[in-house]
C-alpha positions in Angstrom: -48.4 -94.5 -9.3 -46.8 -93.6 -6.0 -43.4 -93.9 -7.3 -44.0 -90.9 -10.2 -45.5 -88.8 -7.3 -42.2 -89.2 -5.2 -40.2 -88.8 -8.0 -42.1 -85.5 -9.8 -41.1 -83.8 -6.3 -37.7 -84.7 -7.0 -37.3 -83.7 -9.9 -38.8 -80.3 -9.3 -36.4 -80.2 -6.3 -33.5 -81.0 -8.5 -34.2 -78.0 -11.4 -34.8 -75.7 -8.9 -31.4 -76.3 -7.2 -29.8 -75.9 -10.6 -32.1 -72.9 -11.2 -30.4 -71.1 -8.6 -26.8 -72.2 -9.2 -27.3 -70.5 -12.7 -28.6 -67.5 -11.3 -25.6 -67.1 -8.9 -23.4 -67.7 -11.4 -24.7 -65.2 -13.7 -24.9 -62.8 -11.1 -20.9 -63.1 -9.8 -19.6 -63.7 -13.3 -22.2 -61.3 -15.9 -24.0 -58.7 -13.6 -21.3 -58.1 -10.9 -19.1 -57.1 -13.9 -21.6 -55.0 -15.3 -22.4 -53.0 -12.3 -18.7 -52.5 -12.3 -18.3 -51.0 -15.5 -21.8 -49.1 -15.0 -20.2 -47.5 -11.7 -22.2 -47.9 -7.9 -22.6 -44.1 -8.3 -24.2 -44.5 -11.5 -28.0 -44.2 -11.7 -28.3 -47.3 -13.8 -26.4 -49.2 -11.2 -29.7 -49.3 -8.7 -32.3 -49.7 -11.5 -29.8 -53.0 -12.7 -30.1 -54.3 -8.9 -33.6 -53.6 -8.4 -34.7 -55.5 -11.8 -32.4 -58.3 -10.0 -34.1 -58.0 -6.8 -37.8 -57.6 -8.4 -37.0 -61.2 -10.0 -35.8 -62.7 -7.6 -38.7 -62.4 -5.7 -40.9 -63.2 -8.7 -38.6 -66.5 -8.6 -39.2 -67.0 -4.9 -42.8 -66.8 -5.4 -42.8 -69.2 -8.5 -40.8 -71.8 -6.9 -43.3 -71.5 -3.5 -40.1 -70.5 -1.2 -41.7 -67.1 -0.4 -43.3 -68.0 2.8 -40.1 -69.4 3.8 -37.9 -66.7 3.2 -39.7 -65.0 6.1 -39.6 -61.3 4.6 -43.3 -60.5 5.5 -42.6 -61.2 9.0 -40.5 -60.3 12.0 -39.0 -62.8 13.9 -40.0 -64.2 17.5 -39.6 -63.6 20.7 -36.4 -61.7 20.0 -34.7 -61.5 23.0 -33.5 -65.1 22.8 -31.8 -63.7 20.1 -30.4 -60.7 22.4 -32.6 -58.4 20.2 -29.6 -59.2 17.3 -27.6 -56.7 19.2 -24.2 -58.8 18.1 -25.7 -58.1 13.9 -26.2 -54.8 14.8 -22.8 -54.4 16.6 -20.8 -55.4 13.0 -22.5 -52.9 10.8 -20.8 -50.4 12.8 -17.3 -51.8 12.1 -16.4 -50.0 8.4 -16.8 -46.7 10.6 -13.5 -47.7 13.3 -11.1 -46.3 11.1 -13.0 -42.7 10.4 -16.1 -41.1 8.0 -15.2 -40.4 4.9 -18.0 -40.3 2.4 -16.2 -41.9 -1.3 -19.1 -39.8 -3.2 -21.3 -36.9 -2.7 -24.4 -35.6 -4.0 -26.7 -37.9 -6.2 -23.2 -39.8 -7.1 -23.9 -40.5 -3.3 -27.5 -41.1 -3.2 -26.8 -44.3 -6.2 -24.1 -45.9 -4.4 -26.1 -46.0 -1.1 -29.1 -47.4 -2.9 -26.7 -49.6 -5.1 -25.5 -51.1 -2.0 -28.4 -51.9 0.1 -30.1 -53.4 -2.9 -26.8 -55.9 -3.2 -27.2 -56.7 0.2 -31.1 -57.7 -0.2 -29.7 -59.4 -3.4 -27.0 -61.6 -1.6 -29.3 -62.5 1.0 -32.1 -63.6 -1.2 -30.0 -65.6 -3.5 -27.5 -67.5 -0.8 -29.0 -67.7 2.6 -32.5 -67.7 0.6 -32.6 -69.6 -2.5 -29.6 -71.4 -2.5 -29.9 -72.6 0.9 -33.3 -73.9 0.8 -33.1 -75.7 -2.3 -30.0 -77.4 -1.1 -32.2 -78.3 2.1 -34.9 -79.9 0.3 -32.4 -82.3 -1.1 -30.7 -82.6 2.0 -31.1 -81.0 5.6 -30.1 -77.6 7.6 -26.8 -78.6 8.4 -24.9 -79.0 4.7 -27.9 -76.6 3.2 -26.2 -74.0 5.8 -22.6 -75.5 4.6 -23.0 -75.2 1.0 -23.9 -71.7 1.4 -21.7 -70.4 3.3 -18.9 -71.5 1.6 -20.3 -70.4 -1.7 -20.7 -67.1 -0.1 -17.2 -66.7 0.7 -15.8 -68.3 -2.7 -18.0 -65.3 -4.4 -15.4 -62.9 -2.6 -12.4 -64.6 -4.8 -14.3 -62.6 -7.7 -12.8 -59.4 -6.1 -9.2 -60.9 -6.4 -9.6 -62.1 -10.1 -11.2 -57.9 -10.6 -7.3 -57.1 -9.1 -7.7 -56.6 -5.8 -4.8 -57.0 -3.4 -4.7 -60.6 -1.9 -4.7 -59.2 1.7 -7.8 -57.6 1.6 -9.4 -60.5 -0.5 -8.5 -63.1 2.2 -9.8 -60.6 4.9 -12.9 -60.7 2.9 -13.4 -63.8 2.7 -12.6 -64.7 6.3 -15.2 -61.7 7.2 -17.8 -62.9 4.7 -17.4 -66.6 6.0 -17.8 -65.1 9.5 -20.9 -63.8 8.4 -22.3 -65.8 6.3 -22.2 -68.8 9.5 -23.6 -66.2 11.4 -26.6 -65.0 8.8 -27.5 -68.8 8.1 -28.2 -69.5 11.7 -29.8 -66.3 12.4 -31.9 -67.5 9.4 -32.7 -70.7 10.2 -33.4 -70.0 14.3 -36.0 -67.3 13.8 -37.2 -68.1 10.4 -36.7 -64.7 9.4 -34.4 -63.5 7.0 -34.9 -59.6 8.0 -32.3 -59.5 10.5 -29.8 -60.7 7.7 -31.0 -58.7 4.8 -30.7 -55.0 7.4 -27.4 -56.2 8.6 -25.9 -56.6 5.4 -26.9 -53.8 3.0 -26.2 -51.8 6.4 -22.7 -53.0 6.1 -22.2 -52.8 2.6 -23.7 -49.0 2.9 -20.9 -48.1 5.3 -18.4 -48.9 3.5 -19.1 -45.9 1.4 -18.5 -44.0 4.8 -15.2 -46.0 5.7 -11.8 -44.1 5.6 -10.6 -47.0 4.7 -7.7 -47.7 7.6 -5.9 -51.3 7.1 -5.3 -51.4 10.6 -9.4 -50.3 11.8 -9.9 -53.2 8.7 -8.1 -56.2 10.6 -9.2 -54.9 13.5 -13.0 -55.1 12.3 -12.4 -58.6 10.6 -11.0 -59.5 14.0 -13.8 -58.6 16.4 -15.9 -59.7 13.5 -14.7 -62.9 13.9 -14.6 -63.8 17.8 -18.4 -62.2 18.0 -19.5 -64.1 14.9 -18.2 -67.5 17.2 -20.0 -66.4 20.2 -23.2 -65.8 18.5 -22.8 -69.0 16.6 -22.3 -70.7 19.9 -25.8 -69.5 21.4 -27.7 -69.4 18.9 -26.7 -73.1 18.0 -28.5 -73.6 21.3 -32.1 -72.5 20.1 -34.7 -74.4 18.2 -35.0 -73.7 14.2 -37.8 -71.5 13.9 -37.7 -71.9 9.8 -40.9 -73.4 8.2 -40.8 -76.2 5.4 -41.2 -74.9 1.9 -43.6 -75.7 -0.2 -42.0 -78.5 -2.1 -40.7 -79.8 1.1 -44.6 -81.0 1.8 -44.7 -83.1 -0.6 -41.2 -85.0 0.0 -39.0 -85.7 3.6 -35.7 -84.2 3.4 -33.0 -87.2 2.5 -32.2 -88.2 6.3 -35.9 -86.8 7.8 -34.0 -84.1 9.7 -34.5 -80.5 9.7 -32.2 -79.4 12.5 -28.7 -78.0 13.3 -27.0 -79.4 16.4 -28.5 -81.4 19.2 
């Protein structure tokens, strides 16, 4: 009798995870396409992402990670965080090379809407779902791993859509950066606010960027050696981020629930 109770939380774990591997891979590979040919200045492009958003948080809620995705809650004691003032330092970063707003009017309105719902929608699905169904199978540390490099890989989408392999291997440096960054910021405050701001900030400047290759290395750059030093403290701090529902009923695979020493 004890043996089916260990293994029914297993099991749930285990369709969960591949759950949300299907939802990512619909979203890269069906909806990312879609919103493409719909346009980001289209008004169907926000009403696609916020039926996206809207279930994904029906998901969250089903699958009791909710409460561990931190939304309804700001984080703690902020300042051992430095009030996130590194996050808030790379949204400026698509602005070094110049304003120049790609749409105007309600063309503009969509694609500002378009994009902070895709940055709420990144969030949710890979420092959110992903990364907390991997941990209840695992731990923190390859949890944080596994989505972070899934993060980056879902840039080698923009290559395959004909972008330039330059600016696909900046973006997948910069979105590696980040993503290390956004996991730890996650997991140390056990809040996934600051993340979900920082990126639909960034994504909604980029409809403000010039667009100067230079500013862009430049931005990946700085991006980069900030995103280490960050990484560095906030390695340093204790994880803040509560056990999931499922994660009651089951220890994680080596009993740990910690990054670093």
């Amino acid at each position: 009798m004890q043996n089916n109770r260990s293994i029914q939380p297993a099991a749930r774990a285990e369709g969960t995870l591949r759950s949300v591997i299907g939802l990512i891979l619909i979203y890269c590979f069906l909806l990312m396409p879609l919103r493409g040919r719909l346009g980001e200045d289209s008004v169907w492009s926000p009403l696609l992402l916020l039926f996206i958003a809207a279930f994904l948080f029906r998901f969250s809620v089903r699958r009791g990670y909710y409460h561990a995705l931190g939304i309804s809650r700001r984080p703690r004691r902020a300042g051992r965080f430095l009030y996130f003032l590194p996050l808030w330092f790379l949204v400026t970063g698509n602005l070094w090379g110049g304003i120049h707003a790609r749409y105007s009017g309600p063309a503009l309105l969509f694609a500002v809407l378009s994009m902070l719902l895709v940055g709420l929608i990144e969030e949710l699905l890979f420092r959110g779902l992903l990364f907390l169904a991997i941990r209840e199978k695992t731990n923190d540390a390859r949890a944080l791993l596994v989505s972070v490099l899934s993060f980056g890989i879902l840039h080698i989408v923009s290559l395959l859509a004909g972008q330039g392999w330059m600016n696909t291997l900046l973006q997948i440096v910069f979105a590696l950066t980040l993503g290390t960054v956004f996991g730890l910021v996650y997991v140390k405050s056990g809040s996934l606010l600051p993340c979900i701001l920082t990126h639909s900030l960034i994504d909604a400047l980029s409809l403000f960027s010039a667009e100067d290759p230079t500013a862009d290395r430049i931005y990946v750059g700085a991006s980069l050696a900030v995103g280490i030093a960050y990484a560095v403290l906030l390695r340093r701090l204790t994880p803040a981020l509560p056990e999931t529902g499922h994660e009651r009923d089951f220890p994680s695979a080596d009993g740990s629930s910690e990054i670093g020493p």
